[in-house]
C-alpha positions as CSV (number, residue, x, y, z in Angstrom):
1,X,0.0,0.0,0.0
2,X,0.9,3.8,-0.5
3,X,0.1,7.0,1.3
4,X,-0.1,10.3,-0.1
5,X,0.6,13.5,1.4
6,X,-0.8,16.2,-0.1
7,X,1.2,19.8,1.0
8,X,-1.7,22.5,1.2
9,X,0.0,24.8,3.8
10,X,1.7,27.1,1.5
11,X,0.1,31.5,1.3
12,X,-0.8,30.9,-2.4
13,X,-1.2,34.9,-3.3
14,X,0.3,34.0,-6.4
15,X,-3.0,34.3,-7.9
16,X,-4.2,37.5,-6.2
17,X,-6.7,39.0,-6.0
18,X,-8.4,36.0,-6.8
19,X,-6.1,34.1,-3.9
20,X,-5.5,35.6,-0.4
21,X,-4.3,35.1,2.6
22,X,-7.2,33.2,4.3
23,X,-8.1,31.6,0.9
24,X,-4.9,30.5,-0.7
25,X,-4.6,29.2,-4.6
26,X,-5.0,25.5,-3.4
27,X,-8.1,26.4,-2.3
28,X,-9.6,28.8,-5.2
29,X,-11.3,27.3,-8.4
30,X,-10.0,28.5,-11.9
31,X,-13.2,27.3,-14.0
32,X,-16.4,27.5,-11.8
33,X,-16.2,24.3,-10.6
34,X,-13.5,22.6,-8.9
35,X,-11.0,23.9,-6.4
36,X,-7.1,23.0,-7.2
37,X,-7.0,20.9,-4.1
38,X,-10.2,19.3,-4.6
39,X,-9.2,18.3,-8.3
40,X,-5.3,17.1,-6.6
41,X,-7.2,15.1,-4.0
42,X,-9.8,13.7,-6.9
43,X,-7.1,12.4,-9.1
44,X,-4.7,10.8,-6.0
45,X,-8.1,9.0,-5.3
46,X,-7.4,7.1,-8.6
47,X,-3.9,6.5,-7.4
48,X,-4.5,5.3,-4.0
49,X,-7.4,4.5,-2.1
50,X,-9.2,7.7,-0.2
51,X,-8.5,6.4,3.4
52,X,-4.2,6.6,2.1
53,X,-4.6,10.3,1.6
54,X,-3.7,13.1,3.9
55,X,-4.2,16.9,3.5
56,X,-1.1,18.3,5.6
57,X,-1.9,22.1,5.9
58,X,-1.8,25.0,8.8
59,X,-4.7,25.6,11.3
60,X,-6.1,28.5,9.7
61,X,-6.7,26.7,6.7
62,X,-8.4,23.7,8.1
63,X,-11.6,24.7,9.0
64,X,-12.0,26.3,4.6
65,X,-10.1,22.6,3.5
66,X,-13.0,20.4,5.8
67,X,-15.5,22.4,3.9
68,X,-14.1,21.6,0.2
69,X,-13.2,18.0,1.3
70,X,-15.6,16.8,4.5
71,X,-13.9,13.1,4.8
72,X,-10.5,13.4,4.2
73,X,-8.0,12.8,6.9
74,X,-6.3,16.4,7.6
75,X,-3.0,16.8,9.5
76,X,-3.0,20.2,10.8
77,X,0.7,22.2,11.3
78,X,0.0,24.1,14.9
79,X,2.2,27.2,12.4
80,X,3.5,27.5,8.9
81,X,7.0,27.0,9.0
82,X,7.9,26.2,5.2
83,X,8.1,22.7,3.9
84,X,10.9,21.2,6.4
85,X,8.6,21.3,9.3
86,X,5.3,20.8,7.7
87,X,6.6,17.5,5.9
88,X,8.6,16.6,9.4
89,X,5.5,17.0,10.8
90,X,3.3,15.2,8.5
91,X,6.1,12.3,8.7
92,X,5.6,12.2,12.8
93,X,1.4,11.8,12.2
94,X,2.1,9.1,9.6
95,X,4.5,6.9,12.1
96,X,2.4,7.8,15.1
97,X,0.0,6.3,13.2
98,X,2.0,3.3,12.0
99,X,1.6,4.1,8.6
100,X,5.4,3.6,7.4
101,X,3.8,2.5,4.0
102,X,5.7,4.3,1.0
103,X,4.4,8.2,0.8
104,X,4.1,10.6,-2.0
105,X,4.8,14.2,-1.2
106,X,3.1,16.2,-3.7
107,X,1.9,20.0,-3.9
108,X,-2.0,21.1,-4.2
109,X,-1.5,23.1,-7.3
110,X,0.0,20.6,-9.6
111,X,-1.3,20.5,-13.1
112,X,-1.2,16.4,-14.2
113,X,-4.0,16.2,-17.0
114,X,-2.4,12.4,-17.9
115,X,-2.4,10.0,-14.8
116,X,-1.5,7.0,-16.4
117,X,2.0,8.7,-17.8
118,X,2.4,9.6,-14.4
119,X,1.9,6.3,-13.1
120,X,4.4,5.5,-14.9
121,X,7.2,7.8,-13.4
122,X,5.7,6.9,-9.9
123,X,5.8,3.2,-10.1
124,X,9.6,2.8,-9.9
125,X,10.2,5.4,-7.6
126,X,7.9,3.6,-5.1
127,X,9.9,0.8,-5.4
128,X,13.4,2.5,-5.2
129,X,11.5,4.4,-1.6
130,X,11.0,0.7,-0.8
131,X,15.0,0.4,-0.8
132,X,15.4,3.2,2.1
133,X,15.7,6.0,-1.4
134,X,14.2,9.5,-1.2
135,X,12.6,9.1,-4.8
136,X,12.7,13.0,-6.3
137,X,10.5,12.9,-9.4
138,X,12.2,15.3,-12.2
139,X,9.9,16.5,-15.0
140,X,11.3,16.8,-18.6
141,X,11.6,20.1,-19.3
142,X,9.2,21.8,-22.0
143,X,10.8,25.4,-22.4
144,X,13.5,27.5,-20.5
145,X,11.6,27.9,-17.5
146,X,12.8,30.5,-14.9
147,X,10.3,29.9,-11.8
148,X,11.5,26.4,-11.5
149,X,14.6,25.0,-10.0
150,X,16.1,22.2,-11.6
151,X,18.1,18.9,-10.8
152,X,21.3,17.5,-12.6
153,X,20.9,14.0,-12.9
154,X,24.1,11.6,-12.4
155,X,24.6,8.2,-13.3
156,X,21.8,6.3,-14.8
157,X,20.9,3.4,-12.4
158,X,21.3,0.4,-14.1
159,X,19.4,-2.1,-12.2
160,X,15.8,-0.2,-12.5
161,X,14.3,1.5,-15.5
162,X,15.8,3.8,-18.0
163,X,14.8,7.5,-16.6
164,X,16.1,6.9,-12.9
165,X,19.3,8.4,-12.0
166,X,21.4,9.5,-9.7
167,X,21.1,13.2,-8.1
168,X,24.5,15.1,-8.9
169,X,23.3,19.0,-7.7
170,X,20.2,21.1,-7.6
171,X,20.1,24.2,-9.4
172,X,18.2,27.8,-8.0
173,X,15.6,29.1,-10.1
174,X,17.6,30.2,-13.1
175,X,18.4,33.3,-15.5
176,X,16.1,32.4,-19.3
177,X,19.8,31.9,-21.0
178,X,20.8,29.5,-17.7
179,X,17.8,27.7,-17.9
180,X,18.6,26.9,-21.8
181,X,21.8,25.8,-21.3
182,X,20.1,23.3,-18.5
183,X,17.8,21.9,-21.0
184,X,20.7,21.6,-23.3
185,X,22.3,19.5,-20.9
186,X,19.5,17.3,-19.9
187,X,18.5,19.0,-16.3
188,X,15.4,18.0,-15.3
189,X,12.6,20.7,-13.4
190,X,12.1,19.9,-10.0
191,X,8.7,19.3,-9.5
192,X,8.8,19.3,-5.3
193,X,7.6,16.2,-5.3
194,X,9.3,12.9,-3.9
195,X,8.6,9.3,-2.7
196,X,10.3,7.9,0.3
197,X,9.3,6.0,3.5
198,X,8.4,7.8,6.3
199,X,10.3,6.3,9.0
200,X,13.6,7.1,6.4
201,X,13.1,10.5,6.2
202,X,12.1,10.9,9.5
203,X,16.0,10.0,10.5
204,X,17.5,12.1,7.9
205,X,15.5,15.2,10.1
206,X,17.3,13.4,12.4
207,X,20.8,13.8,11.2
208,X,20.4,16.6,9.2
209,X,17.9,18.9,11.2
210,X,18.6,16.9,14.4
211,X,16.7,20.0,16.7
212,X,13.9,19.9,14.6
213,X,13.5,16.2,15.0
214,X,14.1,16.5,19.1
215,X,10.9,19.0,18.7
216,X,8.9,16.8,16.6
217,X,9.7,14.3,19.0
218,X,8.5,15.9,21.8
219,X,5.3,16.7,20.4
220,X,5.0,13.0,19.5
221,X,5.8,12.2,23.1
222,X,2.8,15.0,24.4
223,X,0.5,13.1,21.7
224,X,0.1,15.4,19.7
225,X,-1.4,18.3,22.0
226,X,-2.0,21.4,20.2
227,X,0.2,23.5,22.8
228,X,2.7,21.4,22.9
229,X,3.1,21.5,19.2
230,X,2.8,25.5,19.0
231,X,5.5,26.0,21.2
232,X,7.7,23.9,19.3
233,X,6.6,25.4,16.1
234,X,6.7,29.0,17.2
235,X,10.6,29.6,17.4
236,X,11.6,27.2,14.5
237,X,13.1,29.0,11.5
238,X,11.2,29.0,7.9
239,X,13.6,26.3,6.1
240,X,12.6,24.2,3.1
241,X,12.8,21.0,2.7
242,X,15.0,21.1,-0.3
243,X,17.7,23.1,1.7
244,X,17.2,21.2,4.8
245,X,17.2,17.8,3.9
246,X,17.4,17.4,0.3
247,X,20.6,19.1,-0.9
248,X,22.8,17.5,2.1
249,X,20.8,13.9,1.3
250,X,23.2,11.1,-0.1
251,X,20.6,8.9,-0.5
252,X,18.8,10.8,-3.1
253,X,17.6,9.6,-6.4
254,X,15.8,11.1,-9.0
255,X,13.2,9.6,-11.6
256,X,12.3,11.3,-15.2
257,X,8.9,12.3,-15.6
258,X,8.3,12.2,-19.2
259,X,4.6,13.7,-18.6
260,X,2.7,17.3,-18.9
261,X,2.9,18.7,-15.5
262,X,2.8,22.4,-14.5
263,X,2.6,24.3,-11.2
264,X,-0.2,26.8,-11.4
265,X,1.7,29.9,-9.8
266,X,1.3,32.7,-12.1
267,X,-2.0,33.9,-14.1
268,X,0.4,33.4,-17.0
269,X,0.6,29.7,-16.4
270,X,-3.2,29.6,-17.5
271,X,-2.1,29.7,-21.2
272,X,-0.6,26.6,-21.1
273,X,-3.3,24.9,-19.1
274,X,-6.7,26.1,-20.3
275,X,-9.1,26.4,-22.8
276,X,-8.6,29.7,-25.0
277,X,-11.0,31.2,-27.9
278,X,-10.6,32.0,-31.0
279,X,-8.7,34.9,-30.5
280,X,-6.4,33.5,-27.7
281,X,-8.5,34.7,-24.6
282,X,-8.9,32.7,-21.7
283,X,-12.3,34.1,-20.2
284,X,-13.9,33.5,-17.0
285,X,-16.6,36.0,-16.4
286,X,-19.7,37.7,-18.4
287,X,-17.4,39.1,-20.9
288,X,-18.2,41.1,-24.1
289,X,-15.5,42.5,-26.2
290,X,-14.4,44.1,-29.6
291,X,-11.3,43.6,-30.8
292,X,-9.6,41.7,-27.7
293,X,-6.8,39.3,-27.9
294,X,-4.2,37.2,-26.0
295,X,-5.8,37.8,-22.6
296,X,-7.2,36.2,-19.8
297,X,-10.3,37.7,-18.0
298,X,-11.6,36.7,-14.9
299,X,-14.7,38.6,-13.6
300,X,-17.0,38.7,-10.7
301,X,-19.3,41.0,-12.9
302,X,-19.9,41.4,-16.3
303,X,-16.8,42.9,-18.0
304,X,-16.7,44.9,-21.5
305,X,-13.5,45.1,-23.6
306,X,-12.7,47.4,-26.6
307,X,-9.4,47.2,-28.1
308,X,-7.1,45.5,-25.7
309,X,-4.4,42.7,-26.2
310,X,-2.2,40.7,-24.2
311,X,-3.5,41.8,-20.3
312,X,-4.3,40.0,-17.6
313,X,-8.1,41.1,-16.2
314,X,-9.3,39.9,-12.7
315,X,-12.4,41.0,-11.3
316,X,-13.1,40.2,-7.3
317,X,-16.3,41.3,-5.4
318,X,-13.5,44.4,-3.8
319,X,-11.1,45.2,-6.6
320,X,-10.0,45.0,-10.0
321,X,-6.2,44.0,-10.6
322,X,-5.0,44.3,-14.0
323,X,-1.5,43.5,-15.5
324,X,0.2,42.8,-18.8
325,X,0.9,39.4,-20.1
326,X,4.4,38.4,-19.2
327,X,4.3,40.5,-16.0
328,X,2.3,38.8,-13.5
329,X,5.1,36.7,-11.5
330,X,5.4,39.6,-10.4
331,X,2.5,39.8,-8.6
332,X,4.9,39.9,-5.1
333,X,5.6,43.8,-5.9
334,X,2.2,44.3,-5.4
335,X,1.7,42.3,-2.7
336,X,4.5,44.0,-1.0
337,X,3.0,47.2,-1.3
338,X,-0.4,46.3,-0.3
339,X,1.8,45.4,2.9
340,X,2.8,49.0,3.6
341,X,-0.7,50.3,2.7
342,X,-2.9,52.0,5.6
343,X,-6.1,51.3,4.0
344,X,-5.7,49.1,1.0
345,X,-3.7,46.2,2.9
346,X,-7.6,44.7,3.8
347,X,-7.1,43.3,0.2
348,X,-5.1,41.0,1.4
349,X,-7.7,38.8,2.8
350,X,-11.1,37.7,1.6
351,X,-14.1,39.4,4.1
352,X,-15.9,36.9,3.3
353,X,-15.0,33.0,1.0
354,X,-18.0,34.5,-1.9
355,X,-15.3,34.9,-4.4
């Protein structure tokens, strides 16, 4: 049997204003139907029976994730701490629960639209996880991204299939020139998400983040007591798990993912994963137009266009953000300054979940 882990902790404004800070990206639906961690959850469902899955996230999400998904089994962070603690975390829940079975690690924003292909990728790494390995799935890259960081692979291994490897380095999220030259030398993205036993990892917190693991094991120890865990939690540093564990892990192997996947960070990452008309608009709202192309529209009213091309349109039931094409991963500017606003930083949160 296999557990999955789905990581649904993360701030998501990536896709402000229609994501904030109480109602993060995971949690958000792009199409009138579906949220992103509802359609990650549906899909692991045809991976791994529902009672295997667990939505690891932060208390102040829980109560919004119980509402999109009443049955499934939550583990609840007592703070957000970045990946390192949340997945150390998730790990403790899993043993305390002696479910050691192999886990998948994956985001709640992932785009997979073919399951079987990533079946495929997943199948071996489970069984390299079964051989105390921390399984990294690599995806082939499809253009020079820059939001991604990558992994060299080493050495093929010979006694599995053809795309498992060796991990030789990871790479930071690159320059566009940088990122060709990695494709050029068959780097792979890294897709966050990995395959290992639980009880493995949980030792290499143990060797590699060794106060860390002492907390986690003194939350274990209290049962899991909601205090207990917050005062733990409360002084820890925000560390990923990539830097903490990951890059100082000699146990590390990586397989090729030779599927479509995409991480929905940026309204820009919309053209590559939805529908568009006729004239290369991705529209989401009551939308009339003349003479409007390349842009995607998103509207809590009816919107009216005349003579606009390649901008990014979203509508909420408090403000209008609008942004050329190409711009918006850089939505953190404005986040930043809505920070430092005395009146407009109540657009950082949702007054009420209607949008």
């Amino acid at each position: 049997m296999v557990n999955i882990v789905i990581l649904a902790g993360g701030g998501g404004e990536r896709l402000w204003p229609k994501s904030r800070k109480n109602k993060p990206k995971q949690c958000i639906s792009l199409d009138r139907g579906v949220s992103l961690i509802q359609q990650t959850y549906h899909n692991a469902c045809k991976i791994v029976d529902s009672k295997k899955i667990h939505i690891s996230t932060r208390d102040s999400l829980k109560q919004l994730i119980r509402e999109q998904l009443p049955d499934v089994n939550l583990i609840v962070e007592p703070l957000g701490r970045d990946s390192a603690a949340g997945i150390g975390y998730a790990c403790s829940h899993l043993l305390n629960d002696d479910q050691n079975d192999v886990t998948i690690f994956m985001g709640a924003d992932y785009f997979i639209p073919d399951l079987t292909k990533f079946k495929l990728a997943i199948n071996p790494a489970v069984k390299l996880a079964e051989q105390n390995k921390i399984a990294l799935i690599g995806i082939k890259p499809r253009r020079a991204e820059t939001r991604f960081g990558y992994i060299e692979p080493g050495n093929r291994l010979t006694a599995t299939t053809e795309n498992t490897f060796e991990v030789n380095s990871f790479k930071e999220k690159p320059t566009s020139s940088t990122a060709r030259e990695y494709i050029r030398l068959g780097y792979l993205w890294n897709s966050g998400m990995f395959i290992v036993k639980p009880s493995f990892l949980y030792l290499s917190y143990k060797k590699f983040m060794p106060t860390l693991y002492e907390g986690l094991e003194t939350i274990r120890k209290e049962n899991f007591d909601p205090q207990v865990a917050k005062k733990v939690f409360e002084p820890l540093s925000k560390v990923s798990i990539d830097y903490g564990i990951m890059e100082k892990s000699s146990d590390l192997v990586v397989v090729k993912g030779d599927f479509e996947w995409d991480d929905i960070g940026t309204w820009d990452s919309l053209d590559r994963i939805m529908d568009r008309d006729n004239e290369g608009n991705i529209i989401q709202s009551d939308f009339l137009g003349v003479d409007v192309k390349n842009s995607i529209i998103f509207g809590e009213k009816p919107i009216v266009g005349l003579g606009i091309e390649d901008l990014v349109i979203i509508d909420t039931n408090d403000c209008i953000f609008v942004c050329k094409k190409g711009r918006a991963h850089e939505i953190k500017k404005i986040i930043t300054k809505l920070e430092e606003h005395p009146t407009m930083n109540k657009l950082l949160n949702y007054n009420d979940f209607s949008s």
